[in-house]
N, C-alpha and C positions, 0 to 999 in steps of 0.2 A: 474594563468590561471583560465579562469571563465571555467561555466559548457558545457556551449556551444563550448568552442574552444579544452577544453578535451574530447569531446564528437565527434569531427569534427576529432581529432588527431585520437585517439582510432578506428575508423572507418577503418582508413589507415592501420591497424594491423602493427606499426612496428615493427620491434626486437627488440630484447629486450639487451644491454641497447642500442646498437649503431645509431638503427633508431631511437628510444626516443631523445636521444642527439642529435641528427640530425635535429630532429623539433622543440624540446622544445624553447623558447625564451630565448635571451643570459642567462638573469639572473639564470634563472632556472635547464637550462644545464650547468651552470655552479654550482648551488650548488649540482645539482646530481651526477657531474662528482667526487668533493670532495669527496661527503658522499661514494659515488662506490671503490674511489682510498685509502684515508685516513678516514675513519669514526670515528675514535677517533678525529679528529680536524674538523669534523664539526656538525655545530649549529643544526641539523638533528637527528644526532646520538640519542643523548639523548631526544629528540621527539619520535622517533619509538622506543628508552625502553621505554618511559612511557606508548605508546601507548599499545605495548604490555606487560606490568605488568599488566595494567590494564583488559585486555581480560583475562588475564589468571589467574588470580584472582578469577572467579565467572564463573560455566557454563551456566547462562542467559545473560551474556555478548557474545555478535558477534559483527565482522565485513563483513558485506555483500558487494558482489561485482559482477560483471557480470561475469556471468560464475557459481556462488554460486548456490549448489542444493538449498536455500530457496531465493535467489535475484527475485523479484517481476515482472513477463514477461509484465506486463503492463506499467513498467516505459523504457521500452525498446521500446517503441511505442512515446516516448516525444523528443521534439527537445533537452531539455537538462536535460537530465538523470543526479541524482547525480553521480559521479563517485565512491562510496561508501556511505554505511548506517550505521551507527552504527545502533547498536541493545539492547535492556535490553527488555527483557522477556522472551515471548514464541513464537520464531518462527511461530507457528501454526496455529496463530493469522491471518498468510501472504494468508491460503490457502482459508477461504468460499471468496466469492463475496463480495464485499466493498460498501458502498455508503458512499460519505462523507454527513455531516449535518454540514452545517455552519449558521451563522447567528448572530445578533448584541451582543455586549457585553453588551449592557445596554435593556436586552429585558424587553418588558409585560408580566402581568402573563401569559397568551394565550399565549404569543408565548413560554414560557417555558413547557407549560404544552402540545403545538404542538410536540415541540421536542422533551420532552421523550414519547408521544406516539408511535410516527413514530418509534424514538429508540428502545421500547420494541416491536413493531409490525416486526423490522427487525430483533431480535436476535430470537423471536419467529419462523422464516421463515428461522434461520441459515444464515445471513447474520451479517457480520461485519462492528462495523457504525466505520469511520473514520475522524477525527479530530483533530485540534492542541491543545486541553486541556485548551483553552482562558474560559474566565471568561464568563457568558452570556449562550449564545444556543449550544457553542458547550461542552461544559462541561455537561450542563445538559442532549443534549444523549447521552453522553457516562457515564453519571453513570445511568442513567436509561436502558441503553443498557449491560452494568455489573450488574444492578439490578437484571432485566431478567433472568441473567445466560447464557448473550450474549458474543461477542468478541469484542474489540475494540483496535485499534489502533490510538497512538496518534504522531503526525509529530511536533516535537518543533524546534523553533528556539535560540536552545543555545543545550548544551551538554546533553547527556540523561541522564547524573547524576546530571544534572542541574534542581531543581523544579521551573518552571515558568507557569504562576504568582504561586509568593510563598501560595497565599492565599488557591490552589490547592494542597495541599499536599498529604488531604486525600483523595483525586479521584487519585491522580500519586500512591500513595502506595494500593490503590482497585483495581488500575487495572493492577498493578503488580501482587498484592494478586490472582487476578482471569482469569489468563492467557489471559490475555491482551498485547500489545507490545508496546514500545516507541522506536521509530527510528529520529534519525536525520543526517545531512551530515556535521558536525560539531563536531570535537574531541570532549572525555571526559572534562569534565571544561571549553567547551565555555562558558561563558556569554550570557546573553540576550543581543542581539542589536537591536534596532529600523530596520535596513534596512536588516535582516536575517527573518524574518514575512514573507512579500511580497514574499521571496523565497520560504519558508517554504512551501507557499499556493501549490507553482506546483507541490510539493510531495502529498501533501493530497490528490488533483485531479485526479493526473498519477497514485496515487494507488488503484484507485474508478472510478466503471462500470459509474459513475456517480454521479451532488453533487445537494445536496437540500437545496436551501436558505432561510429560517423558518422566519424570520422575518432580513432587513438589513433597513437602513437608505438611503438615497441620494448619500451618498458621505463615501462608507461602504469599510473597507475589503475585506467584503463579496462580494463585487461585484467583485471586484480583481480576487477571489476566480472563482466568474462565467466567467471573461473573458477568463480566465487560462483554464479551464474545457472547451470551446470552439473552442479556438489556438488545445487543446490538442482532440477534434475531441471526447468529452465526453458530454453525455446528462446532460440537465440546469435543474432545476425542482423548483420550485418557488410554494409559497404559498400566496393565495389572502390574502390580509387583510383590512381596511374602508380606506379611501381615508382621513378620517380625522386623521387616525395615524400616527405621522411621520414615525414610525417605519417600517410601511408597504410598502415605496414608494421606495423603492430598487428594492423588490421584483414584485409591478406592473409595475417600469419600466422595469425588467428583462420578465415578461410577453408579455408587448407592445416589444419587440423586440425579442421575437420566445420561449420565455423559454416554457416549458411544465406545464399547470397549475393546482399543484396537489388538491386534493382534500381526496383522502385515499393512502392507502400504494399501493392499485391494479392500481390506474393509473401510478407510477411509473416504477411498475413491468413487465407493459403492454410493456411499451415502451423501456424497457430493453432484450428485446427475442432477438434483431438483434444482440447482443454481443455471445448469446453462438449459432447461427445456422451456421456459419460456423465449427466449432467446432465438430456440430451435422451433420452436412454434410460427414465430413472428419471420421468421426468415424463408421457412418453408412455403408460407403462406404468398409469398414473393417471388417464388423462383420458375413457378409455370412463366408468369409474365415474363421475366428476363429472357429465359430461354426460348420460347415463342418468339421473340421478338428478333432473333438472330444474334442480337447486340452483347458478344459476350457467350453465346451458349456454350462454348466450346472449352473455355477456361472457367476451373475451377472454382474461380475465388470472383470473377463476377456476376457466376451464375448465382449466386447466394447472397448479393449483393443490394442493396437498395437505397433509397434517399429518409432510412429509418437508419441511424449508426446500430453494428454487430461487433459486439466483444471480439477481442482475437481469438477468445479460447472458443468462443462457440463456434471460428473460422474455424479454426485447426478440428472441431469435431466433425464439423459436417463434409471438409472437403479432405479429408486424412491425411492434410500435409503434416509435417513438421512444425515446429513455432517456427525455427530456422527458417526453413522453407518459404511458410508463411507470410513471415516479418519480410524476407526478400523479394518473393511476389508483390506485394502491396508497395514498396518503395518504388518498383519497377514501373507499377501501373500509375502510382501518386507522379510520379516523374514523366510520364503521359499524359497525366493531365485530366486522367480515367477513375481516380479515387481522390477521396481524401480523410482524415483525417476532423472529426468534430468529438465533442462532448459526448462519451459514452459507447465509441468504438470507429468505425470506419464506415462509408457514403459509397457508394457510387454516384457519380457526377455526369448529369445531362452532356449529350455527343454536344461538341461546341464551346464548352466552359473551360 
């Protein structure tokens, strides 16, 4: 089953296994009904030991799922949501704001020296740049965005213990090293395939405010990249480049049909406020109560607090910490017993729990 009809089933919440069987396609409720009844005689069995020897193996190995305190509330907003992520890193990687940067494998020097500007301009801002770790523009912000002492996360199309392209080794173990995350929907020991890319792309997207195409060709990936980020109701952001470089006519077509045309890091940023004002709406509308109440008025981060989860990035807006900061505050007060942690940001918890 593809992402889209697991995604359509899941919706339905069946039970668990009978309404599963129920819907699944013959083939499939059929080998579930085995693995359920006999699981030593089926082909499954030994699939989910490997899977989990392997989680349990290493604790920067996860598997995320909906419903996961760390599963990503924005891929929850796409027509077809992986139905799990593997994970090798650091979670933590999941929680600033994301932009992806994509762009050609075979760039200009300008465009490579575009994209780890941009890159260290958004790790400086606490922003996490997001990308598949391909050869070209988007490698280069993501090791100029770990240069920084930024975050980044990389969506591959093969297993996460899988190095692809191999020539990328040492940016896959730097941003291991640097509490970076590689997530894919794809067991341990997939392979690279040609048509796992193209899918790859609507993770990058669905997990980013937004993507920035630095330099693409006519007939790019990257463009893939911007349709995907469109379907999925996410801001386009394109970079001019001469009319005489091949490399730039992706990006001015991506222009002439609505993309936003960057020029520094503040036009992006500009046009990214409508993501967290609902957010700020909803929290605002919460914080007389808190603070009236004594409970908290005095600290920043649970006066904006409530039993609705708030994004960290709409934390870090409204109380002008740091993500640092931030992120360190909240561990402090979750280790009190004063937050927590659910689906879609962070709680404040009844005195007593």
């Amino acid at each position: 089953m593809g992402a889209s009809r697991l995604a359509e089933l899941i919706a339905t919440e069946p039970a668990w296994p009978d309404g599963w069987l129920a819907r699944l396609p013959r083939q499939a409720a059929t080998a579930l009904r085995l693995w359920l009844d006999h699981p030593a005689r089926s082909p499954l069995d030994a699939l989910v030991d490997a899977d989990l020897a392997w989680l349990n193996a290493d604790p920067a190995r996860h598997l995320l799922f909906p419903g996961h305190v760390a599963w990503p509330a924005l891929l929850d907003q796409i027509a077809d949501p992986p139905p799990v992520l593997w994970a090798l890193g650091d979670l933590d990687a999941l929680l600033p704001p994301a932009l992806a940067i994509v762009g050609s494998r075979r760039p200009t020097r300008e465009g490579l020296t575009n994209a780890a500007v941009f890159a260290r301009e958004l790790a400086a801002r606490d922003w996490c740049v997001n990308s598949g770790l391909a050869l070209g523009i988007d490698g280069a912000a993501q090791h100029a965005a770990l240069e920084a002492g930024g975050r980044s996360v990389a969506v591959l199309g093969c297993g996460v213990d899988v190095i692809y392209p191999p020539r990328h080794s040492g940016l896959y173990h730097q941003l291991l090293d640097r509490g970076g995350l590689v997530l894919s929907e794809h067991p341990p020991g997939t392979r690279a395939r040609p048509g796992f890319f193209p899918r790859r792309n609507r993770i990058v997207t669905g997990l980013s405010f937004g993507v920035l195409v630095v330099e693409a060709a006519e007939k790019s990936g990257s463009l893939v990249s911007a349709r995907l980020a469109i379907e999925q109701n996410r801001d386009v952001f394109a970079l001019p480049g001469s009319i005489h470089n091949p490399q730039a006519r992706g990006c001015l077509q991506l222009i002439r049909q609505g993309a936003v045309l960057v020029r520094r890091l503040d036009d992006i940023l500009e046009e990214l406020t409508h993501w967290a004002a609902p957010a700020f709406t909803a929290l605002s509308s919460t914080a007389p109560a808190s603070a009236a109440s004594g409970d908290g008025g005095g600290d920043p981060l649970l006066r904006w607090l409530s039993d609705s989860p708030s994004p960290l990035d709409a934390l870090v807006a409204l109380t002008g910490l740091t993500v640092p900061d931030c992120q360190r505050r909240l561990l402090e007060l979750e280790l009190e017993g004063r937050v927590a942690q659910a689906p879609g940001g962070w709680v404040r918890l009844p005195r007593g729990v």
